[in-house]
MDAnalysis code that builds the backbone (N, CA, C; Angstrom):
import MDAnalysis as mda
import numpy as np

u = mda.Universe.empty(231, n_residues=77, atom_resindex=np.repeat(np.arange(77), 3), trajectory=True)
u.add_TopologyAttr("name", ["N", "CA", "C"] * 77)
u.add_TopologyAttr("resid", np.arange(1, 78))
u.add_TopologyAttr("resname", ["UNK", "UNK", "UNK", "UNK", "UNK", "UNK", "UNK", "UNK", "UNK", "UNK", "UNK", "UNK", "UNK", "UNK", "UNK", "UNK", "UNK", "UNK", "UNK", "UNK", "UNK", "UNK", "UNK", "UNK", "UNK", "UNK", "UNK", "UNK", "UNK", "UNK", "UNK", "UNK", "UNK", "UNK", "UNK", "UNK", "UNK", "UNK", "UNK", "UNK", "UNK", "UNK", "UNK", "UNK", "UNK", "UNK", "UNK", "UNK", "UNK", "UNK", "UNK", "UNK", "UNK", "UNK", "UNK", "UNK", "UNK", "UNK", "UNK", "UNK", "UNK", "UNK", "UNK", "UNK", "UNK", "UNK", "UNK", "UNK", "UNK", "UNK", "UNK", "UNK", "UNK", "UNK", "UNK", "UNK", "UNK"])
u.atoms.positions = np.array([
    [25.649, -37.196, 39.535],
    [26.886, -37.020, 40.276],
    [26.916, -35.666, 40.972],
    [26.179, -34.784, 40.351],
    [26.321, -33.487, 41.103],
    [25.764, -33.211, 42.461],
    [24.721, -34.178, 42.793],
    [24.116, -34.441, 43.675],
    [24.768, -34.911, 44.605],
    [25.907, -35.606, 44.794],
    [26.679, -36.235, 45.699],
    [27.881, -35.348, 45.801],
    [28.143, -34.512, 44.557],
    [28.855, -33.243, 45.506],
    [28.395, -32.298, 46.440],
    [26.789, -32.192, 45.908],
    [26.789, -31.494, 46.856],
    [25.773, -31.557, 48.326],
    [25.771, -33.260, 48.122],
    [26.032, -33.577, 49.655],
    [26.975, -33.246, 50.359],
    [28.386, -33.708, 50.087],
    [29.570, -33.811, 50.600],
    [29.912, -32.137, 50.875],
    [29.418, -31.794, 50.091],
    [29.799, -30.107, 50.402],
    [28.587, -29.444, 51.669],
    [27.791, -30.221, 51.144],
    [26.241, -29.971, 52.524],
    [27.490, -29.071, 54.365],
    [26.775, -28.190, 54.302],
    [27.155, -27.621, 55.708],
    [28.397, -27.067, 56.169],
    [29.592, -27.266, 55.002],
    [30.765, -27.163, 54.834],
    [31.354, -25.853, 55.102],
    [30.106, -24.528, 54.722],
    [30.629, -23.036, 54.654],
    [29.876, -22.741, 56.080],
    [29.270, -23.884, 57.213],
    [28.783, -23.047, 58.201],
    [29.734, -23.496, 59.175],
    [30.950, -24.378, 58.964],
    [31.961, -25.086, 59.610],
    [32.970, -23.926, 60.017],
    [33.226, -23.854, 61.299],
    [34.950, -23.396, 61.982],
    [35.469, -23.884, 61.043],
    [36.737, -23.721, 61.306],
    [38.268, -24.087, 60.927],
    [38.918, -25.146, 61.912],
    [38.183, -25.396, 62.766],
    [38.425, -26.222, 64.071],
    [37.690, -27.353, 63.974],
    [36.333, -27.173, 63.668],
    [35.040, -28.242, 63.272],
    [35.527, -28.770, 62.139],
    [35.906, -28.186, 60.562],
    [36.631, -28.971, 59.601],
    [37.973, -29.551, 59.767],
    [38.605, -28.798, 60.757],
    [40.067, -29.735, 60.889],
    [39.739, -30.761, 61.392],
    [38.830, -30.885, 62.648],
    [38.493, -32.378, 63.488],
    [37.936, -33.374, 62.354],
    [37.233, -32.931, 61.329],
    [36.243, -33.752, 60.906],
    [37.467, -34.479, 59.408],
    [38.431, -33.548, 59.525],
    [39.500, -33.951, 58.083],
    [40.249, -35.000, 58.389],
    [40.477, -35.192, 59.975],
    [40.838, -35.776, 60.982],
    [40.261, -37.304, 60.731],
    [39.097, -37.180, 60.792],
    [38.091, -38.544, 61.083],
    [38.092, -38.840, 59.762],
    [37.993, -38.180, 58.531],
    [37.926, -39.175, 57.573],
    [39.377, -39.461, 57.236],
    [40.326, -38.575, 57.364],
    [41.385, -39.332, 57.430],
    [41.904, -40.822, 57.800],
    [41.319, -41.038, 59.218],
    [41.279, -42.147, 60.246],
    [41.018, -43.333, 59.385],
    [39.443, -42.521, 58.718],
    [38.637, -43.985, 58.266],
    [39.063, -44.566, 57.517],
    [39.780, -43.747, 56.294],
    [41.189, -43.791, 54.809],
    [42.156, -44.894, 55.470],
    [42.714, -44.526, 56.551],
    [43.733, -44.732, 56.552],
    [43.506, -46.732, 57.777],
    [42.140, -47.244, 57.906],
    [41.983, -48.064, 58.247],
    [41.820, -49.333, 57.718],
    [41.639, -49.042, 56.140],
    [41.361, -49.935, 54.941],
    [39.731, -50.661, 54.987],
    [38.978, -49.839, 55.999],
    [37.748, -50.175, 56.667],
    [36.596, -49.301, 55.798],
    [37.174, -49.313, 54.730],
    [35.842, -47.690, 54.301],
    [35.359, -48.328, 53.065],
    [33.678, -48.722, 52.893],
    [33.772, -49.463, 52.011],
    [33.983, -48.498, 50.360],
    [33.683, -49.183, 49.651],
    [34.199, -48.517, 48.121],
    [32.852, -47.877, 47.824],
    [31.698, -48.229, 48.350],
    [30.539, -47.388, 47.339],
    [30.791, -45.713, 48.563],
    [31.254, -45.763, 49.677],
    [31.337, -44.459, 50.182],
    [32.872, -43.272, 50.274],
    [33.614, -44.138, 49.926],
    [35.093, -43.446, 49.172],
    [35.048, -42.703, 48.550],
    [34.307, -42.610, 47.340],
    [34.719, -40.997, 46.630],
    [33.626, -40.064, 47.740],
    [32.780, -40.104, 48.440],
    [31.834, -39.283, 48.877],
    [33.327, -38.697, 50.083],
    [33.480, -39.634, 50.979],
    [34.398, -39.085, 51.815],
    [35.892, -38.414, 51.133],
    [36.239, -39.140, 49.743],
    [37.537, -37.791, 49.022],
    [36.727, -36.866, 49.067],
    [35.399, -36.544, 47.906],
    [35.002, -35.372, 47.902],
    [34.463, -34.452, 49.471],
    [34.111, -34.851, 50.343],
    [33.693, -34.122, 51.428],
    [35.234, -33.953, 52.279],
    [36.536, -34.384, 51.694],
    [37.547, -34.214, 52.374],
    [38.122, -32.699, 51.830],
    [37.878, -32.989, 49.972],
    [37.758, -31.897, 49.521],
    [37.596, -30.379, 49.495],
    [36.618, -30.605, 49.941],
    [35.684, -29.638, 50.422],
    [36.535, -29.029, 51.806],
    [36.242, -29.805, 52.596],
    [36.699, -28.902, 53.970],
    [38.706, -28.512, 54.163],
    [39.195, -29.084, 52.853],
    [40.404, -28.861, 52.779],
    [40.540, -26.958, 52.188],
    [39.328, -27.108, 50.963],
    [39.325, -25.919, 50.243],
    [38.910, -24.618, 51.343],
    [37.538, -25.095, 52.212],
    [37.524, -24.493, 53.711],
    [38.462, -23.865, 54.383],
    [39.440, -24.869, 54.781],
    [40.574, -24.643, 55.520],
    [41.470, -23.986, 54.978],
    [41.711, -24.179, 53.509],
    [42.709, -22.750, 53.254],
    [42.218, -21.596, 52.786],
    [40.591, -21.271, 52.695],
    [40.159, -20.373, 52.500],
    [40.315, -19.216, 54.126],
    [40.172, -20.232, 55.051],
    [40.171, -19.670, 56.433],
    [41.191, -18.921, 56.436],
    [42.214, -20.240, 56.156],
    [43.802, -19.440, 56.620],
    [44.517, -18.170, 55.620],
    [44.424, -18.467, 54.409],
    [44.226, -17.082, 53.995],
    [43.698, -16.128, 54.065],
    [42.518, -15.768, 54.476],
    [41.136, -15.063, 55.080],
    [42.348, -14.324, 56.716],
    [42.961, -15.191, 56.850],
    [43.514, -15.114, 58.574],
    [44.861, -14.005, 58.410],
    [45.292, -14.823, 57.285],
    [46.558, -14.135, 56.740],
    [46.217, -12.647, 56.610],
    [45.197, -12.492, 55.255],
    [45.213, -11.198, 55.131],
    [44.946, -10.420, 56.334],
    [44.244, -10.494, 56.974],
    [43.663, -9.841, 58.193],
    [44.953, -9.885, 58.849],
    [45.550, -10.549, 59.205],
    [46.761, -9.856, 60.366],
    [47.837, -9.279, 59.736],
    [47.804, -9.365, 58.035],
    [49.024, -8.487, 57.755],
    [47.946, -6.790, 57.727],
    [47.134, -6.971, 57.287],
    [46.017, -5.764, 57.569],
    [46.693, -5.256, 58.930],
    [46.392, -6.142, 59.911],
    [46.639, -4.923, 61.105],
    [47.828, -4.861, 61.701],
    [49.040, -5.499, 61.060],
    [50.548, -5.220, 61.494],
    [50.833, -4.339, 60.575],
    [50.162, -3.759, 59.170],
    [50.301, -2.793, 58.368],
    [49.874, -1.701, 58.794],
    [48.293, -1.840, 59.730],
    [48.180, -0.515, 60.429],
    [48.763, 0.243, 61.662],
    [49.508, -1.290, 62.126],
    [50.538, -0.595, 63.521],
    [51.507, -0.389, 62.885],
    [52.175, -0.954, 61.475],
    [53.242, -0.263, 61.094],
    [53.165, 1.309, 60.801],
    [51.779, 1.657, 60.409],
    [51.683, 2.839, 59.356],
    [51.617, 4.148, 61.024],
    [51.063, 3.577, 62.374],
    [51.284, 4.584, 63.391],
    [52.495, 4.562, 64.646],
    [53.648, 3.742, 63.618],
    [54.605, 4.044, 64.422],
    [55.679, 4.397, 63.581],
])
């Protein structure tokens, strides 16, 4: 089983935040078509997983950084 996590995780940390949103997008789609067969369902939860944990790693990553530099225009005015 570990092996199929870390397919699903395969390429995940060289992804934008733009490239994983599109792609959270598409497996969403496929979820939500009743078209996805069952032996590839947990691969697509877990690789949804993954680029979810991505995406809020980004946006926190984003966060800190702009309170960083509204803290340093606070600190020269």
């Amino acid at each position: 089983m570990a092996k199929k996590t870390q397919e699903s995780d395969s390429g995940v940390d060289e992804l934008t935040y733009s490239e994983a949103l599109a792609e959270l997008e598409t497996i969403l789609k496929s979820l939500e078509s009743d078209s996805v067969d069952v032996d590839v369902l947990a691969t697509k939860v877990q690789r949804a997983a993954a680029l979810i944990s991505l995406c809020r790693g980004k946006i926190s990553a984003a966060r800190l950084h702009v309170e960083q530099v509204v803290g340093e225009i606070d600190a020269t005015s």
